[in-house]
N, C-alpha and C positions, 0 to 999 in steps of 0.2 A: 532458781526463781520460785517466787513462793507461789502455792497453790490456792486460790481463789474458793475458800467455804461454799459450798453450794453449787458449785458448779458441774461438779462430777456427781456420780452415783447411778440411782436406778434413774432408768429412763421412762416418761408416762407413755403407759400402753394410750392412751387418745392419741396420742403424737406420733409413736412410734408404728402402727399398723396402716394408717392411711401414708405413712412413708414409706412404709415397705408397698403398699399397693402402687403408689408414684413409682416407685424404681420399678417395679416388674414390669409397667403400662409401657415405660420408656423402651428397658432394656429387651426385655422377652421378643419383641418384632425384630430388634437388630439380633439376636440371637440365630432366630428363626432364619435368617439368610445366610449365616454359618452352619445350621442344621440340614437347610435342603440345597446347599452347593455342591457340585457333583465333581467333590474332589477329586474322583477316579481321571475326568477329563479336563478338570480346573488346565492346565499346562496347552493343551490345545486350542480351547475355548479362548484363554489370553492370551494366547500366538495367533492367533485367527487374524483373516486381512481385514473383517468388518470391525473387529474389538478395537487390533492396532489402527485402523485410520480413523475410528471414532477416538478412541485415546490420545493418539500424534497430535489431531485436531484438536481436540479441546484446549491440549496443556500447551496449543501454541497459541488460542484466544484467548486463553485465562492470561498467559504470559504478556502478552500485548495490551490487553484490556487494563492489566495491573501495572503495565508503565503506563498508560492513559491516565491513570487513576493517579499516578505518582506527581505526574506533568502537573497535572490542575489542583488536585484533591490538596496537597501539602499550604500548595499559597493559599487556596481556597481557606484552607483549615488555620492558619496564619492571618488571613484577614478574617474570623471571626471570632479570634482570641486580642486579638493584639488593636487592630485598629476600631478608632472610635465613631461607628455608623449609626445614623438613625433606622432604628426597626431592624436593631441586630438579632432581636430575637426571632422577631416573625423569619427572618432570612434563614435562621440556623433550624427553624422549625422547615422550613420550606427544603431547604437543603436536606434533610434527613426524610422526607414525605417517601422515599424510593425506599423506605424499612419497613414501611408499612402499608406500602403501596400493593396491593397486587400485582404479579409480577404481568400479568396479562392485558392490565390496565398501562402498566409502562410502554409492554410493548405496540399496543395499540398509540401511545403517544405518542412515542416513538413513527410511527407509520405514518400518521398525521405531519407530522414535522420533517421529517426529513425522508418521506417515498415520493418518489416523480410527481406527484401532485401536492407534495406537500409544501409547509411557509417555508420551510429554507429547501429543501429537496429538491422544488419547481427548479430553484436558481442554479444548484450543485448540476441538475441535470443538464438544464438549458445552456449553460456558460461554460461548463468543465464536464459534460458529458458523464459526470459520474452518478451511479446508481447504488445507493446503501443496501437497501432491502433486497433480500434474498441471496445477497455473499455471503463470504467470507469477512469481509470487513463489517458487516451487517451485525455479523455475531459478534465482532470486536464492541462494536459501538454497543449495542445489549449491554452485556457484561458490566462492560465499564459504568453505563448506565445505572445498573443494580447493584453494583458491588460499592463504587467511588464513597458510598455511605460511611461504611465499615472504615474507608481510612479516613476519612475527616474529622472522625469522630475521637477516633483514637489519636490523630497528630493534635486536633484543639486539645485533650485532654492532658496532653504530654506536655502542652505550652500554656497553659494554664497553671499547670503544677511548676512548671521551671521558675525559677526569681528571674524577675525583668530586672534587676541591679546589675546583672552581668552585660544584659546589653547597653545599660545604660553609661556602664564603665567604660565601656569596650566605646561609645559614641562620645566620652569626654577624652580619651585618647587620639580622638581622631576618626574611628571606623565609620565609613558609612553608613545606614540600615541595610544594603545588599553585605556589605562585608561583615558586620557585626551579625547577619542571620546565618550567611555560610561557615564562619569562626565559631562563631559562640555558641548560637543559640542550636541550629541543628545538631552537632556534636552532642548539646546537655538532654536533646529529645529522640535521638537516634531509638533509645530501646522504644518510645511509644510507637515511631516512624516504622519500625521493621514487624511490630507487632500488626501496626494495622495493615500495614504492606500481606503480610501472611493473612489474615483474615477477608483482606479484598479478594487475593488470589482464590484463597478457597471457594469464596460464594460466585465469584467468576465460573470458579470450573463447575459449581453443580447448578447454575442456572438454566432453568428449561421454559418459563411462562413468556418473559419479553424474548428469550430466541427463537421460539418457535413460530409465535406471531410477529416479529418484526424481519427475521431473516430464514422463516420455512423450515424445510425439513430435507435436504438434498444430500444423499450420501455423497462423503466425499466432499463436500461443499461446506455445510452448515449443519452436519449434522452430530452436533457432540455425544458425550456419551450420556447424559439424561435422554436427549433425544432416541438414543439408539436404546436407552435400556426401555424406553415409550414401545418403540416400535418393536423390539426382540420380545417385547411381552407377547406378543400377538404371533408371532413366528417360530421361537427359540425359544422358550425361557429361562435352557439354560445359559446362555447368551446373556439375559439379562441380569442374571441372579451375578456372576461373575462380574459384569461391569456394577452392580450394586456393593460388590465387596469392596473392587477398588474405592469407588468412591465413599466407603464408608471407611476403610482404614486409612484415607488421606486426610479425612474427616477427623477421625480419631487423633492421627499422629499431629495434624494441626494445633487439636485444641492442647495435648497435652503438652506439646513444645510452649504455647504461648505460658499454660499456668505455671510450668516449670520453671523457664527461662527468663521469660517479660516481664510476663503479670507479676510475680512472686508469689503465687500463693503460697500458703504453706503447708509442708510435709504431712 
């Protein structure tokens, strides 16, 4: 491949020093948590009962919260690529408001709508006796809440990019629209589906603003490990500093699966 004149060479020092001061700003803090982790007792700190039930817990909300996500977010994300609505946009804008939301402002919404007092909450409680806030299922609905963003966004993008001739093919054959999307079209958008799948999951597991205000702080209950790394700061820290690890090399290994594998970036 030929080489592009101009594109290579010296680099401008203007550009190149406030880049370097970007990367240190970012990198140097995630550093700093590899610097003062107390490797000597890292092994019993993450065998600890408070680490493992704050860990067990989260990776079974995030898990739960991200088939939530999967249930709704995919058709969601299908019907704002494919079908033709008025005020598709303002919808896709609305849908995506939990990216920019405060997480604390969610969960406050969240509280309003569905706690014992709330528009739909009053009924769940009154009619089916069930209470969101302050579970465990509490912190499922959170999650799902703030995460479901992350896969809409990525399955629209992946159905946007696919050719709609294939379904089109596939419905002068005969296929349904349920069958020509299970056939055709999910199979051609699987890599965008499994990327956003991964990215739900992770903002799942490190959500702490709508968990805390919508389903508290109860060990053993609701209390994941953002929450526990909240609360170990004030108690432990080394306790926190270790669940800060975890969650920052799940972090890592996320992001660089997706660039790897999904995304494609390149080499």
């Amino acid at each position: 491949m030929t080489r592009r004149p101009g594109t290579r060479g010296r680099l401008p020092v203007v550009l190149v020093l406030p880049a370097l001061v970007g990367l240190a700003f970012l990198l140097v803090p995630l550093a700093g948590l590899l610097v003062r982790a107390p490797w000597a007792t890292l092994a019993d700190q993450l065998f600890s009962p408070a680490v493992g039930q704050a860990l067990s817990l989260s990776l079974l909300c995030a898990s739960l919260a991200t088939v939530i996500c999967l249930v709704l977010g995919v058709p969601l994300a299908w019907l704002l690529a494919r079908a033709d609505l008025p005020g598709r946009g303002l919808l896709r804008a609305l849908v995506t408001v939990p990216l920019v939301l405060p997480p604390v402002v969610g969960g406050v919404a969240l509280l309003l709508v569905l706690g014992r007092r709330g528009l739909v909450g009053s009924h769940l409680y009154s009619w089916f006796g069930i209470s969101l806030p302050f579970t465990t299922a509490g912190v499922v609905v959170a999650e799902a809440f703030v995460a479901m963003p992350f896969l809409v966004i990525s399955v629209e993008g992946a159905l946007r990019a696919a050719d709609p001739r294939f379904e089109e093919a596939a419905a002068t054959l005969g296929a349904s629209r349920w069958l020509a999307f299970r056939r055709v079209t999910l199979p051609t958008i699987l890599p965008g589906v499994v990327a956003g799948t991964v990215l739900c999951w992770a903002r799942a597991l490190g959500e702490f603003g709508a968990t805390i205000t919508f389903a508290g702080n109860f060990p053993g209950k609701t209390t994941t490990m953002p929450l526990a790394v909240y609360l170990a700061l004030e108690t432990d820290p080394d306790a926190a500093i270790v669940l800060s690890i975890v969650l920052l090399l799940v972090s890592a290994v996320v992001l660089a699966s997706l660039r790897d594998r999904w995304v494609g970036g390149a080499a």
